[in-house]
N, C-alpha and C positions, 0 to 999 in steps of 0.2 A: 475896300472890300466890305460886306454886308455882313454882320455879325447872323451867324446862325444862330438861330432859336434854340433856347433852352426851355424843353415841356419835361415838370414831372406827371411824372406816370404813380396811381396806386390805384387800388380796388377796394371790397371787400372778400372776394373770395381766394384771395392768397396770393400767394406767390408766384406758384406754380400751375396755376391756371390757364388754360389755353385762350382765357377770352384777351387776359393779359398781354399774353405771348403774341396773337394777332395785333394788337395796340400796338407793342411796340416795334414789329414789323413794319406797320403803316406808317409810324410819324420818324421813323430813325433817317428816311431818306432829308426830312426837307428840317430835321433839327437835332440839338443831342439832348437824348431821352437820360433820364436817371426814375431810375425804378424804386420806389419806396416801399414797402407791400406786405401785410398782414402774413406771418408763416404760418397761420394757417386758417380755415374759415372762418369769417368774422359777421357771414350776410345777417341781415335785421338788429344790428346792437346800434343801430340808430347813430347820434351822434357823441357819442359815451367815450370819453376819454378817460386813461390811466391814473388816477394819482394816490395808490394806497399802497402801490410797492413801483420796484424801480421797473422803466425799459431797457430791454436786453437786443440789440444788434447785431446779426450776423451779414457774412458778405454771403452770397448766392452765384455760383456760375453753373452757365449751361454752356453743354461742349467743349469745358476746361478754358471758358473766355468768363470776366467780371461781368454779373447781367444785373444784379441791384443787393437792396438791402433789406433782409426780411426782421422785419420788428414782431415782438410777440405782446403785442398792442392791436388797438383797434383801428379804422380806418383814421378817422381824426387823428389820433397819436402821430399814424406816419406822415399824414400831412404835414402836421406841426412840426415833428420832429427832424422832418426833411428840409424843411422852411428856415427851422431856428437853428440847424446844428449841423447836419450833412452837407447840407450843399453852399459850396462858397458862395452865393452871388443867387438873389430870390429869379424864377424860373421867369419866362414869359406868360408861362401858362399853366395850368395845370388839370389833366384831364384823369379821371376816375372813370374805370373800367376795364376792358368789357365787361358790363357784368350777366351773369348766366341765369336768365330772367328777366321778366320786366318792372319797372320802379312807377307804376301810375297811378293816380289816384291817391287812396289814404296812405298805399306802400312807401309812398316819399320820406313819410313822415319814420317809419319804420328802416330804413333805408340806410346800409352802412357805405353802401357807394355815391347817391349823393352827398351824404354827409362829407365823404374824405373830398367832395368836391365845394362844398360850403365851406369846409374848413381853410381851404382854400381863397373863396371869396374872403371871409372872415381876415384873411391876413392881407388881404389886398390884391389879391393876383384874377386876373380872369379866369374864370374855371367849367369845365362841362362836365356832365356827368354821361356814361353811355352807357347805355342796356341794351339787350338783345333779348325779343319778348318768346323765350322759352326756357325749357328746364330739362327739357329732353337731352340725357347724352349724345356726345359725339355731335354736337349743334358746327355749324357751319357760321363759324364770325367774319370768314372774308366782304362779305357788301359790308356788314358795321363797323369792322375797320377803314375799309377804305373811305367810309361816307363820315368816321372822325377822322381821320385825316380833312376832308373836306370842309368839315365843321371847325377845325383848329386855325387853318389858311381865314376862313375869314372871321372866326372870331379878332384875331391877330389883324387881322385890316382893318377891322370897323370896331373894335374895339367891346368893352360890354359897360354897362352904368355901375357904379360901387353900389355890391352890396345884393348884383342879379350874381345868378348862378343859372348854364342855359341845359336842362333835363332831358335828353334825347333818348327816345326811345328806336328801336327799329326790330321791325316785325320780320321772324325769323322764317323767310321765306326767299325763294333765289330771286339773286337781283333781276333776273327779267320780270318777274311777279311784281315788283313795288309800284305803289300807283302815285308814286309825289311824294311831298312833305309838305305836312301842314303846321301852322303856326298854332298852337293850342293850349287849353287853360287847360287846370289842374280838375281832373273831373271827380265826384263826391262819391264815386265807387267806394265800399268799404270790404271787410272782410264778414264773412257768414261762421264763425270759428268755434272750436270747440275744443276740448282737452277731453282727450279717450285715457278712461284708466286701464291700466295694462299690466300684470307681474312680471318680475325679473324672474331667472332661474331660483334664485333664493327667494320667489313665493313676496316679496314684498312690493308694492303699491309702489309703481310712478303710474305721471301725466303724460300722454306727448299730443302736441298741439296739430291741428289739422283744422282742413276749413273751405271753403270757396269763396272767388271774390263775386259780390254783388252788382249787376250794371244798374249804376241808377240815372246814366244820361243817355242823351240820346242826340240831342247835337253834335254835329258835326265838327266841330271847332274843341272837341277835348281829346284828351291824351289818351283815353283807354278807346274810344269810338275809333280813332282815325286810326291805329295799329289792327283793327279787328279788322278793317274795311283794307289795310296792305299796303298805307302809310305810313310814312316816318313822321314822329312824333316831335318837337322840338316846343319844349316848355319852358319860358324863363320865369322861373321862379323865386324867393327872395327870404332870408333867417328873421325879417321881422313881423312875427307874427303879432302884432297888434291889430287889433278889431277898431280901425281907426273910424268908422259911423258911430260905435258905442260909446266911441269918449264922452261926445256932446253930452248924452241917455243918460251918463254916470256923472256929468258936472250938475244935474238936474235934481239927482238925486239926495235925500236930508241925509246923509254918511255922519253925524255930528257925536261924538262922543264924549 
């Protein structure tokens, strides 16, 4: 008999998330899902793990059934923490998301759902990360789930290289709308941003952040272009950021002290 797949499941935006809840709808038929997941929102803390107080663990059920385990930690945490301590036996997979918006361009970087899926890579496991490119309430993740479902079948077949993590986006429009899936880089889009001062009732000074993103590509083959245009996005991506051209520039350099 074929051992069924074991995929953890975690996000950044909780637990209780419907993009979640979609997820693991799609993957529970073809493996068994264990849900790791932020109790409560955690989008943009990047790759930011816990280590100045302890992590605290609750069970979670929905409809009086066991559906996962809510950490009050961040994306990375419940990776790890899924990885090293909850789950008897490392997963085949691990996919991060839905999540409610999209992760292109400089967002990656900022990004608490690829990171639980880096974190991921980081331990060894193949990993995806999934997005759904809006923000609009009440969004529709049926085609995103089912097309990670599709994305998990063959990661699992053809395997991924140590150390890729694969970025998929998909454009929040009905699946008869979608025009393909493109294979595509990281594109240099940033954010336009700003922090508006604002009073509280008690008359004293915060910040809150706001902003737009910038298109600055225009080929075809990037991650923010091909989701405008009503294609899925599928970026594989990688945590070593070395500027491997510069090394040579810097062996060049008189550094002598």
């Amino acid at each position: 008999m074929t051992k069924k797949l074991s995929i953890l499941v975690s996000n950044d935006d909780g637990i209780f998330s419907d993009g979640l809840a979609s997820l693991v709808n799609a993957l529970t038929p073809i493996a068994d899902v264990t849900v790791v997941a932020p109790d409560s929102q955690q989008s943009a803390v990047g790759h930011a793990i816990t280590v100045h107080r302890p992590l605290r663990v609750r069970e979670v059920k929905k409809d009086g059934r066991f559906f996962g385990y809510a950490v009050d930690g961040t994306p990375a945490d419940c990776v790890k923490l899924a990885i090293r301590n909850l789950m008897k036996v490392k997963p085949d997979l691990v996919i991060s998301g839905i999540n409610h918006g999209s992760n292109t361009a400089i967002s990656v970087i900022y990004s608490g759902t690829v990171s639980a899926a880096t974190e991921g890579t980081i331990l060894g496991i193949p990993s995806i990360a999934m997005s759904l490119t809006t923000f609009e309430p009440n969004a529709d993740f049926s085609f995103a789930a089912k097309f990670a479902r599709t994305m998990a079948e063959r990661v699992i077949t053809n395997g991924l290289p140590n150390g890729t993590v694969l970025n998929v986006n998909v454009p929040a429009v009905p699946e008869s709308e979608i025009r393909g899936v493109v294979i595509t880089r990281q594109g240099k889009s940033v954010w336009n941003d700003e922090f508006e001062a604002r009073r509280d009732p008690g008359n004293k000074q915060y910040f809150w952040l706001k902003g737009e993103l910038v298109e600055l590509d225009e080929e075809e083959d990037i991650d923010q272009r091909a989701i405008l245009n009503n294609k899925v996005s599928v970026t594989p991506i990688q945590f070593d950021l070395t500027d491997y051209p510069m090394l040579d520039r810097l062996r060049s350099w008189d550094l002598t002290v």
